[in-house]
N, CA, C and O atoms as a DFTB+ gen file, in Angstrom:
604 C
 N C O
     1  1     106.520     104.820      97.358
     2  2     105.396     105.085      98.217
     3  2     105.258     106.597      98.387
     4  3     106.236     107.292      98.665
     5  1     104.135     107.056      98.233
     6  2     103.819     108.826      98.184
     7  2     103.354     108.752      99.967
     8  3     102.806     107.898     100.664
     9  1     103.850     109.990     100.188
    10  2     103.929     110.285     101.967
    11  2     102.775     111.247     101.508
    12  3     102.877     112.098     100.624
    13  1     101.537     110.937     102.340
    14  2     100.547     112.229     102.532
    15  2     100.176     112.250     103.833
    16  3     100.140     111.498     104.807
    17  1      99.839     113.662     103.442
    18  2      99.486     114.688     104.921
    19  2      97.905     114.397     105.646
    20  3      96.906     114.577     104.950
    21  1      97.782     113.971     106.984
    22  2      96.196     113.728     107.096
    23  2      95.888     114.746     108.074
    24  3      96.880     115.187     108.653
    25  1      94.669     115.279     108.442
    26  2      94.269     115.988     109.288
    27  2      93.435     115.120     110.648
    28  3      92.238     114.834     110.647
    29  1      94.202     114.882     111.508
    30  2      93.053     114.198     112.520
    31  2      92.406     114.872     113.086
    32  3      92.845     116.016     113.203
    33  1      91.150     114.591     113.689
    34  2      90.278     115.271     114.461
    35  2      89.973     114.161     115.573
    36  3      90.116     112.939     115.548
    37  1      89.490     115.056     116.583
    38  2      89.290     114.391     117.954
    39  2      87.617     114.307     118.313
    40  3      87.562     114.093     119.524
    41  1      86.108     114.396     117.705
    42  2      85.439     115.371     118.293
    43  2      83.815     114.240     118.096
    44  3      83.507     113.835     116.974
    45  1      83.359     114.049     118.763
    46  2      82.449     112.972     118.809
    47  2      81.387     113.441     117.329
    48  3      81.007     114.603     117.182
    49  1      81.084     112.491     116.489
    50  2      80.459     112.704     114.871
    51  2      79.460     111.603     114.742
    52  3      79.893     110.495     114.426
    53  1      78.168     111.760     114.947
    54  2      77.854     110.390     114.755
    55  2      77.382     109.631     113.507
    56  3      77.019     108.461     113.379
    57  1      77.505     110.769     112.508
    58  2      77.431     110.615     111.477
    59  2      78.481     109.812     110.680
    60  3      78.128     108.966     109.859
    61  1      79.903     110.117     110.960
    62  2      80.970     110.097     110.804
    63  2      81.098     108.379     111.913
    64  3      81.803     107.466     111.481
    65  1      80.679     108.290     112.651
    66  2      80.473     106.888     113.012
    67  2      79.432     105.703     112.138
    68  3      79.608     104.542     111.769
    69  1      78.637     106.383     112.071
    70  2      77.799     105.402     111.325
    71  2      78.334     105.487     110.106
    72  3      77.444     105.086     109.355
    73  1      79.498     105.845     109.316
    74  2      80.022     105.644     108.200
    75  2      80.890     104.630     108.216
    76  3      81.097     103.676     107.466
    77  1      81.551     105.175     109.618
    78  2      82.755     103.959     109.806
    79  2      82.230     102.677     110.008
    80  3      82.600     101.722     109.326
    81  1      81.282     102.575     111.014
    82  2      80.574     100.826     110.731
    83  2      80.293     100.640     110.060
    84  3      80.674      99.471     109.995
    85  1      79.566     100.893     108.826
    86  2      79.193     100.801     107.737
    87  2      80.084      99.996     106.766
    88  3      79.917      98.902     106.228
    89  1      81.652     101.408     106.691
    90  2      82.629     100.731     105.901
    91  2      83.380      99.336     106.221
    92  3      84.065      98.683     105.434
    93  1      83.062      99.018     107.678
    94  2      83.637      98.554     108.488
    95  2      83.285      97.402     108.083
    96  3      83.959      96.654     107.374
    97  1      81.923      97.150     108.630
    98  2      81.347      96.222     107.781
    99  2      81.032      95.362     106.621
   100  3      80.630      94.199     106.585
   101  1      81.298      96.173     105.714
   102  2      81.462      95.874     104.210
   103  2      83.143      95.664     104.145
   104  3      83.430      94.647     103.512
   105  1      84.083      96.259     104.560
   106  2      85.503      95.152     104.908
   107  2      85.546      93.745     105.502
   108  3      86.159      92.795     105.015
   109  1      84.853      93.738     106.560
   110  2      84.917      92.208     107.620
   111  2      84.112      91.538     106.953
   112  3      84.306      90.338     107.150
   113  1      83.049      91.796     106.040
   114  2      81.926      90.880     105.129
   115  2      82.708      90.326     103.871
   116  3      82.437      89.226     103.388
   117  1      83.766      91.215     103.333
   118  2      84.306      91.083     102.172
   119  2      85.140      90.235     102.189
   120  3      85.166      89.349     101.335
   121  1      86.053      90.326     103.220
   122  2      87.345      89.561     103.776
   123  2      86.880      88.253     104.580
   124  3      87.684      87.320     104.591
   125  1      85.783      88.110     105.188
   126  2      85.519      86.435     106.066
   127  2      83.935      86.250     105.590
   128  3      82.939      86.962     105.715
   129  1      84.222      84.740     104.884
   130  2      83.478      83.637     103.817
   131  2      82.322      83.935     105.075
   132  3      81.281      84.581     104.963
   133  1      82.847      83.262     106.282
   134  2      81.494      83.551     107.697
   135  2      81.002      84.734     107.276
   136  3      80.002      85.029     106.621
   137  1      81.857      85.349     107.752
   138  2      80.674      86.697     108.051
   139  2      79.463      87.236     106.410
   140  3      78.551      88.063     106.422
   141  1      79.714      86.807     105.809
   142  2      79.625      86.849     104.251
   143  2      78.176      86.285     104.118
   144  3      77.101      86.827     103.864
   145  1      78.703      84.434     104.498
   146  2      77.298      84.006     104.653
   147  2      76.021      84.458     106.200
   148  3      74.794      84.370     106.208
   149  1      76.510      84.696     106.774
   150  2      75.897      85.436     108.112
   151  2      75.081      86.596     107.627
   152  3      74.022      86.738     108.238
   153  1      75.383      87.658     106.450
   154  2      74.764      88.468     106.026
   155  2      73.161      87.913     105.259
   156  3      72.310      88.764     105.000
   157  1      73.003      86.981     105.069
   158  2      72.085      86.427     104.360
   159  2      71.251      85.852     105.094
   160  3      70.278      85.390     104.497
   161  1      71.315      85.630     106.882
   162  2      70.257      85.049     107.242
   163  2      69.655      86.061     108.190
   164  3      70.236      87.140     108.074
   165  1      68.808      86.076     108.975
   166  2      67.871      86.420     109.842
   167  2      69.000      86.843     111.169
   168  3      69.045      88.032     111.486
   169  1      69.512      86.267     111.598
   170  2      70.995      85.971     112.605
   171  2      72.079      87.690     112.269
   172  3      72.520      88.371     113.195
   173  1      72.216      87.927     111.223
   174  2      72.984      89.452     111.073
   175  2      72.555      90.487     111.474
   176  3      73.312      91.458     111.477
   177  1      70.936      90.647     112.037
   178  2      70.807      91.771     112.868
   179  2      70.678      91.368     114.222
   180  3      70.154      90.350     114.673
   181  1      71.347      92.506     114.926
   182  2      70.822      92.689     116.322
   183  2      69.927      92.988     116.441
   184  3      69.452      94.046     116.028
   185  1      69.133      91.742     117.348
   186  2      67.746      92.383     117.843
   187  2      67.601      92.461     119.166
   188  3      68.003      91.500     119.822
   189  1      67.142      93.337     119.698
   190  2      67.665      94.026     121.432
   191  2      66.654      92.666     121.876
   192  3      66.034      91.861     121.181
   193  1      66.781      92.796     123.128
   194  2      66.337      91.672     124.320
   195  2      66.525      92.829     125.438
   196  3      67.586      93.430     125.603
   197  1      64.871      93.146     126.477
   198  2      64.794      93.941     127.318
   199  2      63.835      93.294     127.942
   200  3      62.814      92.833     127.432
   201  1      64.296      93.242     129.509
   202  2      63.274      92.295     130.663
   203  2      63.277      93.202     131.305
   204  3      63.950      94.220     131.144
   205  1      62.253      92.880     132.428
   206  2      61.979      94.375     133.564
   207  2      61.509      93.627     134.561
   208  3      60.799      92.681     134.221
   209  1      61.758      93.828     135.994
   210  2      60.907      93.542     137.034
   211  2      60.532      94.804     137.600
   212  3      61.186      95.843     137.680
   213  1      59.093      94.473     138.071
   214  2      58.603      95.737     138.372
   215  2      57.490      95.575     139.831
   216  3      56.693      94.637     139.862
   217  1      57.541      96.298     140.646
   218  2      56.919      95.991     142.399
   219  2      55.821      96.284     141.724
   220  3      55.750      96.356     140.497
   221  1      54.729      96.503     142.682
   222  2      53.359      96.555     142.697
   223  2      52.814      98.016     142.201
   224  3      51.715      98.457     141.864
   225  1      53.952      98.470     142.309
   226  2      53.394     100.151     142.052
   227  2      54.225     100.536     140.796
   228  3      54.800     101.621     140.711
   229  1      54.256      99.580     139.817
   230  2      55.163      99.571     138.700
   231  2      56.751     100.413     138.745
   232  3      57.379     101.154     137.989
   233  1      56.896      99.956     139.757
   234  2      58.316     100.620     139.799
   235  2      59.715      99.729     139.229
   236  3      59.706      98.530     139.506
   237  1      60.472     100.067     138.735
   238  2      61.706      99.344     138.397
   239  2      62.168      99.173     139.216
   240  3      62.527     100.049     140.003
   241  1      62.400      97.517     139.398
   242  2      63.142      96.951     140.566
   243  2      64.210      96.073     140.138
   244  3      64.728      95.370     141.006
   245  1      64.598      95.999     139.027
   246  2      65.609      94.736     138.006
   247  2      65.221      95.042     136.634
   248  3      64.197      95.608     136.250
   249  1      66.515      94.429     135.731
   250  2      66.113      94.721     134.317
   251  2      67.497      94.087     133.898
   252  3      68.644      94.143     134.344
   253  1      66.831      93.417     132.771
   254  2      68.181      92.905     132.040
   255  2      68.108      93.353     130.175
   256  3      67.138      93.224     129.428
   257  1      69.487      93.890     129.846
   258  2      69.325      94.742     128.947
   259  2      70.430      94.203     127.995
   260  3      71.620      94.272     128.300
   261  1      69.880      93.531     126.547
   262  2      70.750      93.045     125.735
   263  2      70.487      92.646     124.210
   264  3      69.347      92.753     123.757
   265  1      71.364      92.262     123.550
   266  2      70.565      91.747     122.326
   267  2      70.851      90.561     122.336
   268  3      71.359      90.027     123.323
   269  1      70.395      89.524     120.517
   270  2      70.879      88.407     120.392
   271  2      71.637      88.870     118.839
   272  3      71.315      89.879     118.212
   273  1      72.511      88.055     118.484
   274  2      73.674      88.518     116.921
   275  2      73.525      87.100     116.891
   276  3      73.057      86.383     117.775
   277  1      74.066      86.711     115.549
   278  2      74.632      85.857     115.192
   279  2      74.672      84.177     116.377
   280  3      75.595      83.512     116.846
   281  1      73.358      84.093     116.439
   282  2      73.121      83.051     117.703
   283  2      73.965      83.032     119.032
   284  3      74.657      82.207     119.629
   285  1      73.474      84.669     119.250
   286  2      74.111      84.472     120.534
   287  2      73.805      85.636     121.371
   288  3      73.923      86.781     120.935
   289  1      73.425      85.379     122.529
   290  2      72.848      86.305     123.226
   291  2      74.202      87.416     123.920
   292  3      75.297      87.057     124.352
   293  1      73.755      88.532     123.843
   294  2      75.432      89.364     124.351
   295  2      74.407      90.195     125.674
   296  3      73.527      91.013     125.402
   297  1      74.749      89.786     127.014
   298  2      74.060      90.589     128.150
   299  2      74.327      92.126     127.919
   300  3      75.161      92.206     127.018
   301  1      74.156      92.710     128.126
   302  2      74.878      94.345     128.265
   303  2      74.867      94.755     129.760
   304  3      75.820      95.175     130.416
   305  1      73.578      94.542     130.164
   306  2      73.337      95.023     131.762
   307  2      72.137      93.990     132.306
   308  3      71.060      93.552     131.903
   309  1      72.940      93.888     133.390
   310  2      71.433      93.137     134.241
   311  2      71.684      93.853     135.685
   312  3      72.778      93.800     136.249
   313  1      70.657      94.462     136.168
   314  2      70.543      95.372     137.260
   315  2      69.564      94.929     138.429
   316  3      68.603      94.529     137.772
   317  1      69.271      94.779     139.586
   318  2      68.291      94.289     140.716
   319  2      69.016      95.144     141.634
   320  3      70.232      95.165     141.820
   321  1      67.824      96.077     142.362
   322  2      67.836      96.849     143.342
   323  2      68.141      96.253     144.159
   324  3      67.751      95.112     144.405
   325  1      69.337      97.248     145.101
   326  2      69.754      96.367     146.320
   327  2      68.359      96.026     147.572
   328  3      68.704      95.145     148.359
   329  1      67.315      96.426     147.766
   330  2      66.745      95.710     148.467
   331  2      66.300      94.604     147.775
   332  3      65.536      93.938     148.474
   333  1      66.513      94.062     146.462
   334  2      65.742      92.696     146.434
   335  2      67.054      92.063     145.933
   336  3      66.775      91.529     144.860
   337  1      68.161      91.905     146.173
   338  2      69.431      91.188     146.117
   339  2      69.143      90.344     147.501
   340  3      68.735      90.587     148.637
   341  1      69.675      89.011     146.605
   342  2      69.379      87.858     147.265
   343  2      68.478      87.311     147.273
   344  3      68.455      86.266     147.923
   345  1      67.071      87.830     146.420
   346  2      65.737      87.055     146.422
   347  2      65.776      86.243     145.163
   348  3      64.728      85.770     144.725
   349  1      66.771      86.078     144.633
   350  2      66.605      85.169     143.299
   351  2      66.006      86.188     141.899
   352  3      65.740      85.744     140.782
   353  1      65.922      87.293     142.236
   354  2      65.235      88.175     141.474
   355  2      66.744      87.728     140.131
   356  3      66.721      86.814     139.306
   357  1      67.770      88.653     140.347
   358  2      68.538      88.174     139.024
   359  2      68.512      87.226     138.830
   360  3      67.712      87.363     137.905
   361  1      68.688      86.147     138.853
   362  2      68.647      84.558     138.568
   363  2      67.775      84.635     137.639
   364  3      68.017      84.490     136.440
   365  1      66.464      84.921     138.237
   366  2      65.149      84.674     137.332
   367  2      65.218      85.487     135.705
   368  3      65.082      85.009     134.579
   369  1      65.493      86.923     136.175
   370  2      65.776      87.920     134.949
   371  2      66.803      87.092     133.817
   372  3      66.655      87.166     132.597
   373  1      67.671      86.442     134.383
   374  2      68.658      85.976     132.984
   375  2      68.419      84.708     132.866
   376  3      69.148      83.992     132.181
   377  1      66.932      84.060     133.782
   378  2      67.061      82.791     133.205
   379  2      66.150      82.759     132.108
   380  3      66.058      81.891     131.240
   381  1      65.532      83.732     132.236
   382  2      64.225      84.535     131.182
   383  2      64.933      85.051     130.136
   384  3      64.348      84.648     129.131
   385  1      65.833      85.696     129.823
   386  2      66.840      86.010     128.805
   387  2      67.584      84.707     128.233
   388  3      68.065      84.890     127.115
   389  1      67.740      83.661     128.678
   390  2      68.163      82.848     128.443
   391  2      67.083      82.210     127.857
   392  3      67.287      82.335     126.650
   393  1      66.098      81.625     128.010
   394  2      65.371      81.032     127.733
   395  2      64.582      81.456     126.340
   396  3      64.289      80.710     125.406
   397  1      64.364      82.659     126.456
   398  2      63.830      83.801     124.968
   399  2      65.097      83.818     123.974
   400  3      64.986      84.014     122.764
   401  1      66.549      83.544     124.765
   402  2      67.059      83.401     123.391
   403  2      67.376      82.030     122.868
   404  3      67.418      81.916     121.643
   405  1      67.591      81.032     123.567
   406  2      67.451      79.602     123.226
   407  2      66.377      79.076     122.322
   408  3      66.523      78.322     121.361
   409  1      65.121      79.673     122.856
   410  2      63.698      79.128     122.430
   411  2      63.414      79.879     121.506
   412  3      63.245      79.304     120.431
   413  1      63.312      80.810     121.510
   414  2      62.207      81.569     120.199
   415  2      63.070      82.255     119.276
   416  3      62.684      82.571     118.150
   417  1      64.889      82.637     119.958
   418  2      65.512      82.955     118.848
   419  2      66.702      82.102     118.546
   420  3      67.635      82.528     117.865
   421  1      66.674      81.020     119.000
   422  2      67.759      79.563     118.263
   423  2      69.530      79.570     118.689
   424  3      70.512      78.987     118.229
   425  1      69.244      80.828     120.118
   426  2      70.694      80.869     120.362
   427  2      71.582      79.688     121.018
   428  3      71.022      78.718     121.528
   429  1      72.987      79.808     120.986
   430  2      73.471      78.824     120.973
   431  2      74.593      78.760     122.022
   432  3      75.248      77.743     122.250
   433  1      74.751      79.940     122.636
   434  2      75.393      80.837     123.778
   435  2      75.149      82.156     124.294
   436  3      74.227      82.862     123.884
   437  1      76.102      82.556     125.341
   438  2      75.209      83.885     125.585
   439  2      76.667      84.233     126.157
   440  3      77.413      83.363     126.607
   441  1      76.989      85.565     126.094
   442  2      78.242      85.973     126.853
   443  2      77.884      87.187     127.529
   444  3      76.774      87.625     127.229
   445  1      78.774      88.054     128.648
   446  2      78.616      89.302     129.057
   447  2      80.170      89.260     129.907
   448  3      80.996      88.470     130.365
   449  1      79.878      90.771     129.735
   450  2      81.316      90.973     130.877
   451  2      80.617      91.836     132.356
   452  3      79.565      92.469     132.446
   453  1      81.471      91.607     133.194
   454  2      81.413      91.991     134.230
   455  2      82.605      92.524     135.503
   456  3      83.631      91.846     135.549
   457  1      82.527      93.299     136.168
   458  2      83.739      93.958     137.417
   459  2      83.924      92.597     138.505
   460  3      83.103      91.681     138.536
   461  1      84.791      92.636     139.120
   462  2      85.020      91.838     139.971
   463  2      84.595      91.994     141.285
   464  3      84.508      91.105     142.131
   465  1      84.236      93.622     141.454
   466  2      83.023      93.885     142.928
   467  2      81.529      93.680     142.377
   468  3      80.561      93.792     143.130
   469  1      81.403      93.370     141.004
   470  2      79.548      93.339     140.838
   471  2      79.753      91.406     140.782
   472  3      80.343      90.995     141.782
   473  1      79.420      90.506     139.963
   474  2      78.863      89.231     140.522
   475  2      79.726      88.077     138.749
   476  3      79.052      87.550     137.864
   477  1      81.223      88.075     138.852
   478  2      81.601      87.053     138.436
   479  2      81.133      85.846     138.711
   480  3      80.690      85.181     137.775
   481  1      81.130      85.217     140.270
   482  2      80.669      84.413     140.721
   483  2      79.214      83.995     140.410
   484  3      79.042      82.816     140.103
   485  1      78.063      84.888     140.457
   486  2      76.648      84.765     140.655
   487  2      76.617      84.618     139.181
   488  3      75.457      84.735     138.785
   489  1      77.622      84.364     138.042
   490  2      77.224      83.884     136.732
   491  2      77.795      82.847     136.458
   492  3      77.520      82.241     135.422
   493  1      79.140      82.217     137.723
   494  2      79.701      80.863     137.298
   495  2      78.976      80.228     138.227
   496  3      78.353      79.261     137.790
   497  1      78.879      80.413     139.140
   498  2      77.214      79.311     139.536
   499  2      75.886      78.974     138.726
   500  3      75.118      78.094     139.115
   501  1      75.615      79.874     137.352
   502  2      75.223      79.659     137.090
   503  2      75.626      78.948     135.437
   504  3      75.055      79.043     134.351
   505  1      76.685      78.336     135.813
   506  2      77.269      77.453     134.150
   507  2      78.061      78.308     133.383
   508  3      78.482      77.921     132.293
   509  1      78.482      80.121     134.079
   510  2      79.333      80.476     132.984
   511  2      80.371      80.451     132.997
   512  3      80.631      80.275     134.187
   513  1      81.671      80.531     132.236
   514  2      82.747      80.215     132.165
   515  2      83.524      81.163     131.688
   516  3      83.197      81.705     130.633
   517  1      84.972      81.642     132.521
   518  2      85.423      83.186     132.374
   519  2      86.021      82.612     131.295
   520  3      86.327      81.420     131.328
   521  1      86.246      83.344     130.271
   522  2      87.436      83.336     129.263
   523  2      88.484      84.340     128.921
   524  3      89.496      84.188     128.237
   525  1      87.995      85.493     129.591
   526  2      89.105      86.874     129.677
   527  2      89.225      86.993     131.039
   528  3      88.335      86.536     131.756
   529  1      90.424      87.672     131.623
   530  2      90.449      88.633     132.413
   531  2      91.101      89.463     131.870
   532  3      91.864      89.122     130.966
   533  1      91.001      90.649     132.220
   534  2      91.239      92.154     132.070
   535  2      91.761      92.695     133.666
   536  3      90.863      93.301     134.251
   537  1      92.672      92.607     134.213
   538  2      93.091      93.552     134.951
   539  2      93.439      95.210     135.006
   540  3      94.133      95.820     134.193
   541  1      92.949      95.608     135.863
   542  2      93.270      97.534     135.806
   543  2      92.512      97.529     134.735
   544  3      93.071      98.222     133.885
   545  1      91.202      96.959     134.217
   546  2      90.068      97.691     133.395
   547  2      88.957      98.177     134.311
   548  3      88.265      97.327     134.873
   549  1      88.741      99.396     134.500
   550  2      89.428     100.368     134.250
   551  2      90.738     100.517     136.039
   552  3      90.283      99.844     136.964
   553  1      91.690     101.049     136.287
   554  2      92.650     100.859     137.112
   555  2      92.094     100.385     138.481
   556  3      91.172     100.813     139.176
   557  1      92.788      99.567     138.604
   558  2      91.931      99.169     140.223
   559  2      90.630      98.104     140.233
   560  3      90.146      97.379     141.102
   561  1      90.434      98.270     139.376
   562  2      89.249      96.536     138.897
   563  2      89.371      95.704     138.343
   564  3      90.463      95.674     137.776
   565  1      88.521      94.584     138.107
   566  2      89.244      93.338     136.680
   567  2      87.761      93.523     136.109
   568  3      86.644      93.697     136.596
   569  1      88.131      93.439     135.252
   570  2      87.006      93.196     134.065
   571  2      87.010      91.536     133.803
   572  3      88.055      90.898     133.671
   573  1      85.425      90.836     133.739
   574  2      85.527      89.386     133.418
   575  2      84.653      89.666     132.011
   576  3      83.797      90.492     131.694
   577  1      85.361      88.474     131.292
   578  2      84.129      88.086     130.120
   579  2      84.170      86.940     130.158
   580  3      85.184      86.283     129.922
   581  1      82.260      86.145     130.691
   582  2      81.802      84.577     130.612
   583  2      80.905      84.898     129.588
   584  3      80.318      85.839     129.054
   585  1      81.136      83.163     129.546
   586  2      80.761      82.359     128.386
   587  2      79.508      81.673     128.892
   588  3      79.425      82.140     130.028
   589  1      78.546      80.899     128.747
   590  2      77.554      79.860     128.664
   591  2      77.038      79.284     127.093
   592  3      76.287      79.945     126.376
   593  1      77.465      78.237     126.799
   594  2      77.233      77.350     125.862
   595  2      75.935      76.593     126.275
   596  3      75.581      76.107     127.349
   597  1      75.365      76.661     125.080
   598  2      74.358      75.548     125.485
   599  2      74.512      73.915     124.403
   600  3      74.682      73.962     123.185
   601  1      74.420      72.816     125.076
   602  2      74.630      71.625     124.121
   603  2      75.214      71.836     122.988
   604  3      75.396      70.904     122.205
């Protein structure tokens, strides 16, 4: 085995990122039969999913911010101003995300993570199901990741 010398660097590249997914990609495609056939349908790109609630004076008052992959919706953020917490306003925002990805894009679950002071609960009331915890992500919080399956 030949010992070589590497130079690391520390320094944000985004060029140098979009190479690495790239290569990245073309490894995990090469190596899993799934992901292989996944490249061939409609389902291998992310396509963003963006909802908005907005007051009378078009102001941002809620927003849910995500895509759908591979039949499956991934939340990123869902946000409702604290004066309209508690009006059902989120509920509605992800039942609308839910529904746009079930219906018009054929999803088949939906996941997101969330802190344990923002609303674990206000997503297992609504059918989701934790499958991680993460403690001390980041120190002093838990990180959740739910699930919702549909049929």
């Amino acid at each position: 085995m030949v010992s070589r010398m590497f130079r690391i660097e520390t320094e944000v590249d985004k060029e140098r990122r979009d190479l690495l997914r790239n290569r990245l990609r073309e490894t995990n495609t090469a190596a899993s039969p799934v992901l292989r056939a996944l490249r061939t349908t409609p389902d291998a790109r992310e396509v963003p999913l963006h909802i908005w609630a907005l007051d009378d004076s078009d102001a941002l008052v809620g927003g849910l911010v995500g895509h759908t992959w591979a039949s499956w919706l991934h939340v990123t953020y869902l946000w409702v101003d604290e004066r309209h917490r508690g009006s059902g306003l989120g509920s509605r925002l992800l039942a609308r995300a839910e529904r746009t990805a079930r219906g018009r894009r054929g999803c088949a679950a939906v996941r997101l993570e969330t802190w344990d002071f923002q609303a674990p609960r206000f997503y297992q009331k609504r059918g989701y199901e934790v499958v991680c915890v993460i403690p001390d992500y980041p120190p002093g919080i838990t990180e959740y990741t739910l699930v919702k399956r549909w049929g």
